[in-house]
C-alpha positions as CSV (number, residue, x, y, z in Angstrom):
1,X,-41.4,-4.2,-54.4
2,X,-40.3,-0.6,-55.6
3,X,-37.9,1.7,-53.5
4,X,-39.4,3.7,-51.0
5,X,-38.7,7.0,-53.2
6,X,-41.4,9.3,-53.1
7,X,-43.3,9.6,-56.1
8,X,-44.2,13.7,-55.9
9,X,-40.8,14.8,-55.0
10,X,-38.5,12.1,-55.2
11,X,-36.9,11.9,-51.5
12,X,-35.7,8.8,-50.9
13,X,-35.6,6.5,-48.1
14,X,-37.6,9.0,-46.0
15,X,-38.3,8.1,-42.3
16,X,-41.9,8.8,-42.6
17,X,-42.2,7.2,-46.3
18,X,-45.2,4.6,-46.3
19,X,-47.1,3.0,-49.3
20,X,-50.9,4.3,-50.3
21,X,-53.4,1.9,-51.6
22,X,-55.8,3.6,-54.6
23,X,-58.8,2.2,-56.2
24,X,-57.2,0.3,-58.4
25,X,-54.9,-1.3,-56.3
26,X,-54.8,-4.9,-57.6
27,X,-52.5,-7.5,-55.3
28,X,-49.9,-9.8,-56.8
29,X,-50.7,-13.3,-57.3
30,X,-49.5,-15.5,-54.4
31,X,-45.6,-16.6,-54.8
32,X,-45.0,-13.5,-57.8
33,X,-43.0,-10.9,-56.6
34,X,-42.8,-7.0,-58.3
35,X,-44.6,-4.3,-57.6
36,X,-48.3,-4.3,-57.3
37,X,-50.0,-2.0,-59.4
38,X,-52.0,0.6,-57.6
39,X,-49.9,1.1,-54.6
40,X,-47.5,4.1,-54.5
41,X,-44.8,4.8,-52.5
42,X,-44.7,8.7,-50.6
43,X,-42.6,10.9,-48.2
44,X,-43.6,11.6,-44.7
45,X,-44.2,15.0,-46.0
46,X,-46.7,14.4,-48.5
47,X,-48.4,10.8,-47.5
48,X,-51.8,12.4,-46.0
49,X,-52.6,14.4,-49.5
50,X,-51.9,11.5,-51.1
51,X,-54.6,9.5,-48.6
52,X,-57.0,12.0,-49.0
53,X,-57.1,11.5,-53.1
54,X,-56.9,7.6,-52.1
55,X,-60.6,7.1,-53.4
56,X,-59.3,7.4,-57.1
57,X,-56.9,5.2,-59.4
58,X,-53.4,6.0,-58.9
59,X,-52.7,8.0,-62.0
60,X,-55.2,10.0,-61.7
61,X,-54.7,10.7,-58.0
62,X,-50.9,11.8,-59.2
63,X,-52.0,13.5,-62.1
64,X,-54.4,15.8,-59.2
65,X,-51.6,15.4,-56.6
66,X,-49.1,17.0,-59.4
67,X,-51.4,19.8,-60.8
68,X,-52.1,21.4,-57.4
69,X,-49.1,20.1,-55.6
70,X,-48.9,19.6,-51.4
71,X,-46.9,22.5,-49.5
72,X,-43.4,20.5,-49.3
73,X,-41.5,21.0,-45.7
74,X,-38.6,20.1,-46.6
């Protein structure tokens, strides 16, 4: 499993950080261990605009996160 480092900003080890499913999230086989591809790591701060493009594959749901980027707090 990857670091919990947000993958819009890069904040690490965030309280609030949780992992996001998108369409093309595809599980690891059982006993492998990695990363499964499709699920993407995010800050508190910008999970829920990253679950509301959660309907498309992950690059694409970056690419649109990262072109019209979510109002940062921090």
């Amino acid at each position: 499993m990857e670091p919990p480092i947000c993958a819009l900003c890069g904040v690490r080890f965030d309280p609030g950080a949780a992992t996001v499913r998108f369409s093309d999230y595809r599980p690891l086989p059982d006993g492998m261990v990695g990363h499964p591809h499709g699920l993407v790591w995010f800050c508190g701060a910008h999970l829920e605009a990253a679950e509301a493009v959660a309907h498309l594959p992950a690059e694409e749901a970056l690419t649109t996160l990262r072109s019209n980027p979510p109002r940062n707090p921090r």
